[in-house]
Residue, then its C-alpha position, 0 to 999 in steps of 0.5 A: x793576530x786579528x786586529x782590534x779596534x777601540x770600543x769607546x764608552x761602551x755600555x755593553x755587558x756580559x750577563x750571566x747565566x749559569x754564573x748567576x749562582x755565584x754573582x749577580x752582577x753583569x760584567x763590562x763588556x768592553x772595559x775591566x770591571x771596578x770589583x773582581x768576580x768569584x772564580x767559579x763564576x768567572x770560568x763559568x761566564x767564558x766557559x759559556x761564551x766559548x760554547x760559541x765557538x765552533x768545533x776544532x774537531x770538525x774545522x775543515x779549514x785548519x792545518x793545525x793539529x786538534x788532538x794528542x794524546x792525554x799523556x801528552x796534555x798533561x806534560x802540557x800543563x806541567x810546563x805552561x810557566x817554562x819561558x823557554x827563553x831562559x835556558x840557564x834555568x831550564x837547560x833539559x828544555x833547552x836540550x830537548x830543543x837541541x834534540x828535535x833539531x837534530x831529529x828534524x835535520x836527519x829526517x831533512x838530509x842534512x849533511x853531517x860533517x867537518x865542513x858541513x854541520x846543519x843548524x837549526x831553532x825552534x819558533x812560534x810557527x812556520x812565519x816566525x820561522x820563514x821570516x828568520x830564513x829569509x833575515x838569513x838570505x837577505x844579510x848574506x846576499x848584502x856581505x856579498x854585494x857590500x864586498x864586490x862593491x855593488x848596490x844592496x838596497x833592492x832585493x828581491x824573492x821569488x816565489x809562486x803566487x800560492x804562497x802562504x800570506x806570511x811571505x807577503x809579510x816579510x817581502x813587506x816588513x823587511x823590505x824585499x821585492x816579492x816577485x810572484x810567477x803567476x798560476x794559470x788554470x790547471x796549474x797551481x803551483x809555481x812553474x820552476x821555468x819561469x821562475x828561473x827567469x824572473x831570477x836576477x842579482x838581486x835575488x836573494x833566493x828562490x823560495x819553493x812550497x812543499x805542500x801547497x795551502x791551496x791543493x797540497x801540491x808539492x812543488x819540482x825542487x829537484x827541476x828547480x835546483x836543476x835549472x837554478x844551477x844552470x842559471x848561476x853556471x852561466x850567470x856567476x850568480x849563486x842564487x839558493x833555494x829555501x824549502x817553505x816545508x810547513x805542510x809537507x814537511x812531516x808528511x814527504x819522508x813517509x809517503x814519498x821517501x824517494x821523492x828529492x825535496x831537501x837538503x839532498x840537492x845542493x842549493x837547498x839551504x834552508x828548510x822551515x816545517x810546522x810542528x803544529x800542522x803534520x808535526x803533531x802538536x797543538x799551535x804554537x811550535x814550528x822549526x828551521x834548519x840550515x843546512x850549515x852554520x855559513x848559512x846563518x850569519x854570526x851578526x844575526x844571533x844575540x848574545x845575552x848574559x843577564x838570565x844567568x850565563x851567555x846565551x845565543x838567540x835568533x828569533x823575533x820574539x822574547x818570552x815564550x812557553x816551553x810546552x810545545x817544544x816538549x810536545x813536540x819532543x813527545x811525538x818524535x819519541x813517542x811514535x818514532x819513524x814507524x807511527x809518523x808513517x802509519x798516521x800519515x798513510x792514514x791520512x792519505x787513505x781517508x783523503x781518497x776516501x773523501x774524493x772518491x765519494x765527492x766525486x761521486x756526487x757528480x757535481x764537483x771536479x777534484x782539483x787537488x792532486x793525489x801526491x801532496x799534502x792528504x787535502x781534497x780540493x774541489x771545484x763546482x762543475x757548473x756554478x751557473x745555479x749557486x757558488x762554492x761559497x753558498x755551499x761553505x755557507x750550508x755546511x755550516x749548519x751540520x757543524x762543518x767549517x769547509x773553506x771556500x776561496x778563489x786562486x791567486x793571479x792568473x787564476x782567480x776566475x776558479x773558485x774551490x772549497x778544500x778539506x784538510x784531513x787531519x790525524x783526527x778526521x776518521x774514515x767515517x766523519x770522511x762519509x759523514x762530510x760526504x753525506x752532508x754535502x749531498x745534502x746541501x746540493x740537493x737544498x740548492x738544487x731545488x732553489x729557484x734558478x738565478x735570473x740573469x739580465x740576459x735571460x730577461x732582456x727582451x724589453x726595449x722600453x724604460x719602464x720593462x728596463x726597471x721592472x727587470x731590474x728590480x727583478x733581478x735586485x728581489x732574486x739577489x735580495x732573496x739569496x742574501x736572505x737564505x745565506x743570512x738565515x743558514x748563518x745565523x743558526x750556524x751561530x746559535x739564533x736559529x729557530x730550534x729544532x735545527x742540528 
C-alpha cells in the first residue's frame, strides 16, 4: 500500500482528451465531482491516464506474474463478485481452496497421516501469510513458556539481513525482535552458523528464505536443520524453522527436485509460497501450509456463524475475492507437474541466455547464482565513471524497468541491477535487453569522466579551493540534469522522436 497524503482545496483538474466527445467538463482532481460523467467518457479519461504506466510485460523488477492465459482471464471475471469468505454461499470455491492445499502439501512433502495430517489456507499474498505463520510460532512458544512458568514478553525471530521487508513488518507490528545474521561481500544469504548462534530461548523460530529477492539464491535449510537439531539437542530448546518459499517455491520441486528444502526435514514447520510469483496467477493469491494441525494453534482460528453455518477462519483480512483461488486452481489442473516443469526450465534457459550475453559486455560482474530463482543479478566492474543507478535510469527510455539497489548490512557498499525472468520474458526480449544495455553503456562511456576532489587538488589558495568547488558542483549539477532529462522522456514529456 502506498501511503497517501491529503490534498487540501486543490483546484486541480483532469481534462479530457478523447472523452471530449462525451463531456466537456473537466473532472477534479483531487475531490468527487458535484455531477456524474457519461461512462463512455469516464473509461476513456482513466483509460488515457493508465496509457502512463509503464509496460507489466517489460517491468523487469516484479516477480509478480503478467500474463495467463485467455481461458484463464475469462474464469477471472466470471467471479470478480465471489467474497471468498463466505463459503456457505460458494462452497465449490471453498473446495477448490481446499484442493490447491492439498496439492501444495504434496508437492511440499508434507507428511499424511494419523498422527500428522498438514493444514494450510489461502492469503492475499506471501505477507499475509508469513504474517499468519509467524502469529503461529509467536502463540506457541507463549503456551510453552506460560506453562513452564518463564517470562513471555521478548521474542524474537532469526533471520538474514535479505529478508523480504514483509518480515520487518511482522517483527514490528506484533512485536517480536528481529534478530538479522548480517550479509558480507560474496555472501548474500543467511549463514545457517551464525544464525544458530544468535539462537536463544526466546526465539520463536529461525525463518530460512528460498529464493532470495536479492539474487535468487536459495538458502542451506537442510545444514540449517542439521545444525538447529543439534542446538536444541544440547539446549533442550525446540526452535523450528519456517520456510519463507514465496519465490522458489513453485520453482525447487521442478528444477532440483533432489534438493531437501521442505517438509522433508523435521523442524520445518511451516512453509508460505506465492501463487502470484512462480505460481502462475496474477497478484493478489498467495498460500501456507503446517506441517500438521499441532502446529496452528486452535485460539488463533475464529468461528463465525452469521454468513450461514459455522465457518473457521485465519486471516488478517475479511472480504476478499475469489478469482485468484480459482486462477490458481486452473494453473494447477491446466499444466500439471509436466508444464510447471517445462515453464520453468524455460525460464532458467532464458536466464543464462540473459547472463551470458551480460557478460559479454565486459562491463558487469554476475553476482546471482545459477541454483535459484531464474533472475540475473549483476554488479559494475568499475563504478568509477557511472553508477547501476545511471543505468537504471537510461533503461528507461527503451521501455525496460531494471531495478537498481545497494545489499542490506554488512554489505551495502555493493551495488546491482536484477532482472527477473518470468513465464513471459522470451528468449528474444532476453537479446533484446541485452542489446539495449550495451546501448546505454556506450551513451556513458562517451560521457565526460567524473571530477573528483582528488583529481583536482593541487591548489593551496582560497579562491583555487572555490574555484574547485564549483567545479566539482557543475559536474554534479550536469549529471543531475542528464539523469532528469532521460526521466522525463521515459514519462512521456520528451522531446518527440525519442522511442
Amino acid at each position: 500500500m502506498v501511503i497517501t497524503t491529503r490534498v487540501s482545496d486543490s483546484d486541480e483538474h483532469l481534462h479530457s482528451t478523447f472523452a471530449s466527445r462525451y463531456v466537456r467538463s473537466p473532472v477534479p482532481r483531487f475531490k468527487m465531482p458535484e455531477k456524474g460523467t457519461p461512462k463512455d467518457a469516464a473509461y476513456q479519461i482513466i483509460n488515457d491516464e493508465l496509457m502512463l504506466d509503464g509496460n507489466p510485460r517489460l517491468n523487469l523488477a516484479s516477480f509478480v506474474t503478467t500474463w495467463m492465459e485467455p481461458e484463464c482471464d475469462h474464469l477471472i471475471m466470471a467471479s470478480l463478485n465471489k467474497n471468498y469468505v463466505d463459503m456457505d454461499e460458494y462452497p465449490v470455491t471453498t473446495e477448490l481452496q481446499n484442493r490447491c492445499v492439498n496439492m501444495i502439501a504434496h508437492l511440499f512433502h508434507a507428511p499424511v497421516g494419523e498422527e500428522e495430517t498438514a493444514i494450510g489456507v489461502g492469503t492475499i499474498g506471501s505477507s499475509e501469510a508469513i504474517m499468519l505463520a509467524g502469529l503461529a510460532f509467536k502463540r506457541k512458544w507463549q503456551q510453552k513458556r506460560k506453562a513452564q512458568g518463564k517470562p513471555f514478553n521478548n521474542p524474537n525471530i532469526v533471520t538474514g539481513a535479505n529478508v523480504q521487508v514483509c518480515w520487518e513488518k511482522f517483527a514490528r507490528y506484533f512485536e517480536v525482535e528481529l534478530k538479522e545474521v548480517k550479509l558480507k561481500e560474496g555472501y548474500y544469504v543467511m549463514d545457517p552458523v551464525k544464525a544458530v548462534e544468535m539462537v536463544d530461548e526466546n526465539t520463536i523460530c529461525v525463518a530460512a528464505i528460498l529464493g532470495s529477492t536479492l539474487t535468487g539464491e536459495f538458502e542451506n535449510v537442510k545444514l540449517l536443520n542439521e545444525l538447529l537439531t543439534k542446538n536444541n539437542e544440547e539446549t533442550g530448546w525446540d526452535t523450528p524453522i519456517h520456510v519463507d518459499a514465496a519465490s522458489g517455491g513453485f520453482i525447487a520441486p521442478f528444477l532440483y527436485p533432489d534438493l531437501v528444502w521442505d517438509f522433508r526435514l523435521p523442524l520445518v514447520k511451516s512453509i508460505n509460497v506465492s501463487g502470484h510469483k512462480y505460481g502462475l496467477v496474477y497478484a493478489g493469491v498467495g498460500w501456507v501450509v503446517w506441517r500438521s494441525k499441532e502446529e496452528l494453534p486452535e485460539e488463533l482460528i475464529f468461528h463465525i456463524n452469521y454468513l450461514g453455518t459455522d465457518q473457521p477462519t485465519f486471516t488478517l483480512n475479511f472480504s476478499k475475492g475469489s478469482s485468484q483461488i480459482i486462477a490458481q486452481y486452473y494453473q494447477f489442473i491446466r499444466l500439471g507437474l509436466e508444464g510447471y516443469k517445462g515453464i520453468m526450465e524455460n525460464c532458467k534457459e532464458n536466464a543464462i541466455v540473459l547472463k551470458e550475453g551480460i557478460e559479454r559486455t565486459g562491463k558487469f560482474e554476475i553476482v546471482s547464482k545459477d541454483i535459484g530463482v531464474p533472475l540475473v543479478a549483476f554488479a559494475l566492474k568499475d563504478s568509477s565513471k557511472y553508477r547501476v543507478f545511471e543505468i537504471s535510469e537510461n533503461l528507461r527510455r527503451f521501455g525496460w524497468i531494471v531495478p537498481a539497489y545497494t545489499m542490506p548490512p554488512d554489505a551495502e557498499h555493493i551495488e546491482v541491477l536484477r532482472v527477473v525472468v518470468r513465464e513471459d520474458f522470451s528468449r528474444a526480449l532476453a537479446e533484446r535487453l541485452v542489446g539495449d544495455l550495451n546501448k546505454v553503456v556506450e551513451y556513458l562511456d562517451a560521457m565526460p569522466d567524473r571530477v573528483s576532489t582528488k583529481s583536482a587538488h593541487v591548489t593551496t589558495t582560497n579562491d583555487d579551493k572555490l574555484a574547485e568547488h564549483q567545479l566539482e558542483k557543475d559536474v554534479k549539477k550536469t549529471q543531475a540534469e542528464i539523469i532528469t532529462y532521460w526521466r522525463r522522456i521515459a514519462k512521456g514529456k520528451g522531446t518527440a522522436g525519442v522511442c
